[in-house]
RONULO-663138 format. One record per residue (C-alpha): x, y, z. Coordinates in Angstrom, 3 decimals, decimal comma, padded with zeros to 6 digits. Layout:
BEGIN
{X = X; Y = Y; Z = Z}
...
END
This chain:
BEGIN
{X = -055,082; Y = -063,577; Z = 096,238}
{X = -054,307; Y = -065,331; Z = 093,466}
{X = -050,740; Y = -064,859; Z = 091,946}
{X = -050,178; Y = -064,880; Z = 088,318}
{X = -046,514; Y = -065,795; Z = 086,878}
{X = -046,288; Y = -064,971; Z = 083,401}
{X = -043,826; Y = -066,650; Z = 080,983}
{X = -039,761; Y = -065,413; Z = 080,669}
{X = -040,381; Y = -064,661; Z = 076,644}
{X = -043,705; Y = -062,738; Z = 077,465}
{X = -042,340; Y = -060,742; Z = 080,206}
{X = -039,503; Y = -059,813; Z = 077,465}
{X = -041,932; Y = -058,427; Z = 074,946}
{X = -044,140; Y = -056,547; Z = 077,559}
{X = -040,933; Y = -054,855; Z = 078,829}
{X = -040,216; Y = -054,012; Z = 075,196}
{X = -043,672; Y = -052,894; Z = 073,977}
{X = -043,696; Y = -050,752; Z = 077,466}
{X = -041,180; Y = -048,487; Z = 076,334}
{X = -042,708; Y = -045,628; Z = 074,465}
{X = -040,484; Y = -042,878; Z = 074,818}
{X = -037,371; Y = -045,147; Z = 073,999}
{X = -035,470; Y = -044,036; Z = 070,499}
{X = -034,241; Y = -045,448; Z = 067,103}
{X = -031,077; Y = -044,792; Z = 066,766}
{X = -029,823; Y = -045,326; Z = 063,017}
{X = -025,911; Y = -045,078; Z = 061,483}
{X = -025,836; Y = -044,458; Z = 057,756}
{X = -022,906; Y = -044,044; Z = 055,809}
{X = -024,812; Y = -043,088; Z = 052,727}
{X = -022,076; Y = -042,972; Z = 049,680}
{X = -020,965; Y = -039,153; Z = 048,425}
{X = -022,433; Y = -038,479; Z = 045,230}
{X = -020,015; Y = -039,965; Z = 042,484}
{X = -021,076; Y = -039,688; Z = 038,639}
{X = -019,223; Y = -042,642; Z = 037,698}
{X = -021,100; Y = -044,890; Z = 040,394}
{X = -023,667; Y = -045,132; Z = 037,122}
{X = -026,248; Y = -047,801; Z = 038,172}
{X = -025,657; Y = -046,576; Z = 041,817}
{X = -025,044; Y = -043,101; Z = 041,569}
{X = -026,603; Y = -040,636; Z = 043,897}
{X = -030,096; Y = -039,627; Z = 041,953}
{X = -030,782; Y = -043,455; Z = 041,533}
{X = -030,371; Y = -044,125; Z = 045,503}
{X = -031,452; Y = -040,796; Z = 047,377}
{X = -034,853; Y = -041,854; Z = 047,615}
{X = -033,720; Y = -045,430; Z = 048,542}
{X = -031,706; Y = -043,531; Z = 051,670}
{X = -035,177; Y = -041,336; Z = 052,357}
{X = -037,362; Y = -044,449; Z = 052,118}
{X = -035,290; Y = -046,369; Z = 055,090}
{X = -034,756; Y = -043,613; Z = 057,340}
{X = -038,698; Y = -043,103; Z = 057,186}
{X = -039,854; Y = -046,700; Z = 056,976}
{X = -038,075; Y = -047,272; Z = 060,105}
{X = -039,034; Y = -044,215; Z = 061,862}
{X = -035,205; Y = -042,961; Z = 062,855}
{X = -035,503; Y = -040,329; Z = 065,402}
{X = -031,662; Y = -039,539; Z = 065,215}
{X = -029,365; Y = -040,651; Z = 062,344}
{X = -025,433; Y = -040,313; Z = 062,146}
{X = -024,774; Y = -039,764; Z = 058,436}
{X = -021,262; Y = -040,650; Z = 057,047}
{X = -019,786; Y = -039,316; Z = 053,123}
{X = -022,921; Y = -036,897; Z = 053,010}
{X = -022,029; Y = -034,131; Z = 050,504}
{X = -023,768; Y = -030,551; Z = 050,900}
{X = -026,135; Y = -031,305; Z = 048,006}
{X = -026,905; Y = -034,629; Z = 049,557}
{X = -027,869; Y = -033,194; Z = 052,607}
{X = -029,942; Y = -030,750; Z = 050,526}
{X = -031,954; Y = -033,881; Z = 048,736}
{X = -032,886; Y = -035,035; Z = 052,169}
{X = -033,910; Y = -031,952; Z = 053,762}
{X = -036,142; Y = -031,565; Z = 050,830}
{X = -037,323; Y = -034,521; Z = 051,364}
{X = -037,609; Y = -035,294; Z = 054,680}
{X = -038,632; Y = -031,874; Z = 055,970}
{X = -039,654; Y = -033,396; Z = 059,670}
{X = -035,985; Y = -033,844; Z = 059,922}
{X = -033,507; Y = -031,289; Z = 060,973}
{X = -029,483; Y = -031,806; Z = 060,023}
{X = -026,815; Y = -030,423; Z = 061,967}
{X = -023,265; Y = -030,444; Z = 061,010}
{X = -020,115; Y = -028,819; Z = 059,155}
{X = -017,678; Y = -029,961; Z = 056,496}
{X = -014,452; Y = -031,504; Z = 057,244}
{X = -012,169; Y = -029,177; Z = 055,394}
{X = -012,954; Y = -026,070; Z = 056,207}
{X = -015,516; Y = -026,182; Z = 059,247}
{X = -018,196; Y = -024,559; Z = 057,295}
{X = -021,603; Y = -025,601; Z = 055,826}
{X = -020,759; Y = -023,559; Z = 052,747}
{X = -020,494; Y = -025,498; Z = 049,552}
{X = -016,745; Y = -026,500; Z = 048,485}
{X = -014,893; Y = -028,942; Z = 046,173}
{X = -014,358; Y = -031,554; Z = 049,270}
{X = -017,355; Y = -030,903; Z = 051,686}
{X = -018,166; Y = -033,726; Z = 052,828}
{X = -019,825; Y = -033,819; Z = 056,608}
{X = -020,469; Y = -036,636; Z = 059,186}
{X = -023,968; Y = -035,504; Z = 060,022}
{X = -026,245; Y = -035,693; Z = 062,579}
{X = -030,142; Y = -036,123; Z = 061,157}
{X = -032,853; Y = -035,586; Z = 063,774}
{X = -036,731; Y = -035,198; Z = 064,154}
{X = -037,659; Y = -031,470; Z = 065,067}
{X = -040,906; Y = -033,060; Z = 066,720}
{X = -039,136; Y = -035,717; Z = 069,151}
{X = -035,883; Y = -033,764; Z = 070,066}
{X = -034,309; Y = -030,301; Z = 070,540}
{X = -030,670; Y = -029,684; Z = 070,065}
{X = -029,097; Y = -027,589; Z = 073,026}
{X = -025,582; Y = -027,854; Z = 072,018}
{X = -022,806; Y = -028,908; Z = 069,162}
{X = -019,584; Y = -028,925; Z = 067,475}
{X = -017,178; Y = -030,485; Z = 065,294}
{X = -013,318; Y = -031,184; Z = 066,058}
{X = -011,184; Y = -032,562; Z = 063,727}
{X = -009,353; Y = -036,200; Z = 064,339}
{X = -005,666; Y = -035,128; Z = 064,371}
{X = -003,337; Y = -033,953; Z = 066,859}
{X = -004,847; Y = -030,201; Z = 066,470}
{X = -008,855; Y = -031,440; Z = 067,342}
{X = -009,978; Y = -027,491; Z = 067,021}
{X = -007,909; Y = -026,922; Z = 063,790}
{X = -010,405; Y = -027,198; Z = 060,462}
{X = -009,181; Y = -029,344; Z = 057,680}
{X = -006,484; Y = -030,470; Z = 059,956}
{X = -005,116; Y = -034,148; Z = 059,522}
{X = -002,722; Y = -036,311; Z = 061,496}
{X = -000,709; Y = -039,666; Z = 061,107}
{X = -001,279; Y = -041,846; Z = 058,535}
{X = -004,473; Y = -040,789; Z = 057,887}
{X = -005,122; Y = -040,405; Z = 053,866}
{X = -007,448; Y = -037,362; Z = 054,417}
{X = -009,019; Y = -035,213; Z = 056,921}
{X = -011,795; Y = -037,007; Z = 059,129}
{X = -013,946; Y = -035,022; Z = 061,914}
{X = -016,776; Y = -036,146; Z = 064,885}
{X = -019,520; Y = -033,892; Z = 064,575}
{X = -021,351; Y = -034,164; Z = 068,308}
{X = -024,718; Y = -032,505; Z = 069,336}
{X = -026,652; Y = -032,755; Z = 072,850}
{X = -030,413; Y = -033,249; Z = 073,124}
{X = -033,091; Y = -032,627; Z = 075,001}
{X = -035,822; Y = -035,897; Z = 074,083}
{X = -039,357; Y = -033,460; Z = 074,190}
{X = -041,088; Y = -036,966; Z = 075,269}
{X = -039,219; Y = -037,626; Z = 078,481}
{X = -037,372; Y = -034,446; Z = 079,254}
{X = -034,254; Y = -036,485; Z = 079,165}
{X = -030,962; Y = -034,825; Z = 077,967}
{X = -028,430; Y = -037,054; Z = 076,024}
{X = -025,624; Y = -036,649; Z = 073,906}
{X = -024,528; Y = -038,252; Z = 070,328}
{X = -020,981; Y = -038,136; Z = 068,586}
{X = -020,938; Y = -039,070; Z = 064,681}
{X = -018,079; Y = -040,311; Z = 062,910}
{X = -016,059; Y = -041,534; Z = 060,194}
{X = -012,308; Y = -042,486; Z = 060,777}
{X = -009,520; Y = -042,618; Z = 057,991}
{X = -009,856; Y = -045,967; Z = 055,176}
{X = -006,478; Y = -046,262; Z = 055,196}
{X = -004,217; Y = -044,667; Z = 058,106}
{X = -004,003; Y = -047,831; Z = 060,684}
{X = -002,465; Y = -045,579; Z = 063,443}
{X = -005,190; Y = -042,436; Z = 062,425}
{X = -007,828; Y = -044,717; Z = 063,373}
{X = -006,102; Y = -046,376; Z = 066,720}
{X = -005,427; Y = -042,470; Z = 067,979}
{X = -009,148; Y = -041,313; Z = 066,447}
{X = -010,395; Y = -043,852; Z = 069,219}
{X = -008,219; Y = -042,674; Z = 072,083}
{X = -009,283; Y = -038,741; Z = 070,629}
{X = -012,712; Y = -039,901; Z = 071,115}
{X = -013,161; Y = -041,235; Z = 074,552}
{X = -010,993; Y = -038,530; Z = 075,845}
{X = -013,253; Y = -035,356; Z = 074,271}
{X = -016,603; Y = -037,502; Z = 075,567}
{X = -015,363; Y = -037,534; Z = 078,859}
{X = -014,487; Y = -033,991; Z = 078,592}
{X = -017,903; Y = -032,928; Z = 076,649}
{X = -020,565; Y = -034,981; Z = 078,132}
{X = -019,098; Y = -036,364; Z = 081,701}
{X = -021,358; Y = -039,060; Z = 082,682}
{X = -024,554; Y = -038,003; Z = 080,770}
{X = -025,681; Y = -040,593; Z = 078,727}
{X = -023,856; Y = -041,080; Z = 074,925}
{X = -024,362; Y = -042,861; Z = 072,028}
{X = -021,350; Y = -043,038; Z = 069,430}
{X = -022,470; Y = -043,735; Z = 065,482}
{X = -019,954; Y = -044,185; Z = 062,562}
{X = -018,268; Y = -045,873; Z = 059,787}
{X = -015,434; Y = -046,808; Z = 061,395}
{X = -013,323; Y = -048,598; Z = 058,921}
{X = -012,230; Y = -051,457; Z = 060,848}
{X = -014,109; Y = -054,702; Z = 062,667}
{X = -014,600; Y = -055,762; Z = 066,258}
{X = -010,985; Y = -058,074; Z = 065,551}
{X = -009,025; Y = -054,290; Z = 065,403}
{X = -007,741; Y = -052,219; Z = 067,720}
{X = -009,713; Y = -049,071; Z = 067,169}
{X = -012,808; Y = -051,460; Z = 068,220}
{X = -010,840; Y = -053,390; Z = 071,275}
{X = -010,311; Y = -048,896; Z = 072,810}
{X = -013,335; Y = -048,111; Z = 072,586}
{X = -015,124; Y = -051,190; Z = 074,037}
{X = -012,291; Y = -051,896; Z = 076,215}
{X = -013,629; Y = -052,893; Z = 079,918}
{X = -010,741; Y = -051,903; Z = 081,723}
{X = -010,894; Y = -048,734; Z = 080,685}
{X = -013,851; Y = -047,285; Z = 083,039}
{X = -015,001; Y = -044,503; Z = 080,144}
{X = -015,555; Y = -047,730; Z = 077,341}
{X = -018,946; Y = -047,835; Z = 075,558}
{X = -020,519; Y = -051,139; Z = 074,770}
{X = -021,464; Y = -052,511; Z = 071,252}
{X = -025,238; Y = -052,011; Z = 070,677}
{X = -025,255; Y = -055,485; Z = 068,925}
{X = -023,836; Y = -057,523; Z = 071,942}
{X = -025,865; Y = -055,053; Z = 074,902}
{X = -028,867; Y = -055,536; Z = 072,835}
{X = -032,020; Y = -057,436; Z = 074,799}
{X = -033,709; Y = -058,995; Z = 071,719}
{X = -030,884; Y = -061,122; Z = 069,649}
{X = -029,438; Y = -059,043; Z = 067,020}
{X = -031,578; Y = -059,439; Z = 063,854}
{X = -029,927; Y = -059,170; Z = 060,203}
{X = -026,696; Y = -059,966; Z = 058,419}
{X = -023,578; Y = -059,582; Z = 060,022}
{X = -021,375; Y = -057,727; Z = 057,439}
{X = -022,064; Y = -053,795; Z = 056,606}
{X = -020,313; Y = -052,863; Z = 053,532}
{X = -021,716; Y = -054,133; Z = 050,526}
{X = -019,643; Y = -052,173; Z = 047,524}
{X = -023,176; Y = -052,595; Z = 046,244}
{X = -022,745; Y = -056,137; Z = 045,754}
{X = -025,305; Y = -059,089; Z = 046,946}
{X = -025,407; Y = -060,522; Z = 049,234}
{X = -022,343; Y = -058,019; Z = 050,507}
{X = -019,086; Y = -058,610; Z = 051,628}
{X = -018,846; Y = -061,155; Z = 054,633}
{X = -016,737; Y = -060,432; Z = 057,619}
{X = -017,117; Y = -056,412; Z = 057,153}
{X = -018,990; Y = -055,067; Z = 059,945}
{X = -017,247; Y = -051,848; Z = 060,644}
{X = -020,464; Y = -049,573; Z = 060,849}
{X = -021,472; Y = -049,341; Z = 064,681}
{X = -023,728; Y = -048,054; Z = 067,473}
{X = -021,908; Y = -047,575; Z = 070,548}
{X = -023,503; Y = -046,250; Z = 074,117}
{X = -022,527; Y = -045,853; Z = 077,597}
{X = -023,737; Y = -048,050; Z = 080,833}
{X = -026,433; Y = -044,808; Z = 080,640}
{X = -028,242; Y = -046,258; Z = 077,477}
{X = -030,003; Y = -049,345; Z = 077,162}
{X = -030,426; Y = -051,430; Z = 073,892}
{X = -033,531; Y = -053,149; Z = 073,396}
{X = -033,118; Y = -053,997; Z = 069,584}
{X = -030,248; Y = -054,113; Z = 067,451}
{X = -030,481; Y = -054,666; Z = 063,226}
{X = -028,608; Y = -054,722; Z = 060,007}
{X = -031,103; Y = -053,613; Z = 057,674}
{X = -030,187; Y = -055,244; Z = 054,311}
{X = -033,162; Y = -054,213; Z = 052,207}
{X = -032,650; Y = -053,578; Z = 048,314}
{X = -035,175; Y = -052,547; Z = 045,657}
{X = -034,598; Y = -054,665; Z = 042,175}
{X = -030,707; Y = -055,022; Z = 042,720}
{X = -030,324; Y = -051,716; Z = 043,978}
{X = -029,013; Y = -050,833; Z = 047,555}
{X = -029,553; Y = -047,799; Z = 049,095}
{X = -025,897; Y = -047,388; Z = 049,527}
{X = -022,501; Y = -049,298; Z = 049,223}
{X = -023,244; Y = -049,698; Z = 053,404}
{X = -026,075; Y = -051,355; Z = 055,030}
{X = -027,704; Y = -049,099; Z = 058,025}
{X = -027,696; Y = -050,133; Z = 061,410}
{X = -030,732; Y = -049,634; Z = 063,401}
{X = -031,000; Y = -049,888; Z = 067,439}
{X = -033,831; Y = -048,762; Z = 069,335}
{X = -032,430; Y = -047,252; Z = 072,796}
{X = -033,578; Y = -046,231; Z = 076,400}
{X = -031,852; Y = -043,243; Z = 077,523}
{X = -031,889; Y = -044,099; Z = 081,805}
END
């Protein structure tokens, strides 16, 4: 019988390209709607946001600074998609002066939600609008569990965006975090999107990917099997080509989840970015 030994690199794409059911997993902070962004404002950019969530085929997307009428425009848009979510303030999805939401954006086709909530990042998680620390306003983790219609496989995902500003809101945010996944999922499978304010040098990075802790998640960038592809920096303040040294948007997952690819999409249409932060794209095996 003759024995056929194929090459490391080709073995690498065949295990790749023999994962249908596995998912792209996308982290957006999209930029509220501000008037005075002018050039960048909202109407300019929505169907900048649409066009990259489609293009690159996101079946789950945690959304950071979405406003209610933002979430509207892509609904409207994107009607394969389902959104799931409340606002910070108040815990509603009712329209108010401050509602912004850390969504989570999903195909209806490729997965069913079975469960979700929001709690609030303070020292009172289950009290709405509620705020802690140093933390300039009120931040929230919006988490939903899935059922993947493809494999039958149940997973869940926690979206987030911690404080700009409160140094010790964002260390306890991280602590909050791994505490309430432990205590919603167990040892199902997770993946952890958000704006996080802070890069991989910070503390609120070092908890959550900390190895002696045995509930830390891994960086999607560094667990990825293909070489991360893209810039290094997320936030752009809508300037080319960005602002170096500023990745603080990130895909996190459990030992449960495997990475395959991992991206920084930095794609702009005649000076215009879709938003003042780059997406990240990964494209995951739940095990």
């Amino acid at each position: 019988m003759k024995i056929v030994i194929l090459p490391l690199f080709l073995l690498m794409a065949l295990s790749l390209v023999a994962q249908p059911a596995a998912l792209n997993v996308m982290t957006f902070n999209i930029r509220f709607d501000n008037p005075d962004d002018g050039f960048n404002a909202w109407p300019h950019r929505k169907e900048l946001v649409k066009s990259m969530i489609q293009y690159h085929e996101a079946d789950i997307v945690g959304l950071q600074e979405a406003l209610r009428s933002q979430m509207d425009d892509l609904a409207a848009m994107l009607p394969e998609y389902e959104w799931f979510g409340v606002c910070r303030t108040d815990g509603t999805t009712t329209p108010n002066p401050d509602n912004e939401f850390s969504t989570i954006l999903y195909r209806k086709d490729r997965l069913e939600r079975l469960d979700g909530a929001t709690f609030w990042l303070s020292e009172t998680p289950e009290v709405p609008g509620s705020k802690s620390w140093d933390a300039a306003i009120t931040r929230i983790v919006t988490w939903a569990k899935f059922r993947d219609r493809q494999t039958n496989q149940t997973f869940f995902h926690f979206n987030t965006h911690f404080d700009h500003v409160g140094v010790q809101a964002r260390a306890e945010s991280a602590k909050i975090i791994l505490d309430r996944m432990t205590d919603i999922a167990g040892e199902a499978p997770v993946i952890f999107t958000g704006d996080f304010n802070c890069t991989e040098a910070e503390t609120p990075y070092r908890i959550v990917t900390d190895t002696a802790n045995p509930r830390h998640l891994r960086d999607a960038m560094y667990a990825s099997r293909l070489p991360h592809h893209g810039p290094l920096s997320t936030w752009t303040a809508f300037t080319f080509p960005g602002v170096p040294g500023r990745r603080i948007d990130f895909i996190f997952v459990n030992r449960q989840v495997a990475v395959l690819k991992h991206a920084i999409l930095a794609e702009s249409w005649s000076g215009r970015f879709p938003s003042d932060h780059l997406p990240v794209l990964a494209r995951l095996s739940v095990q």
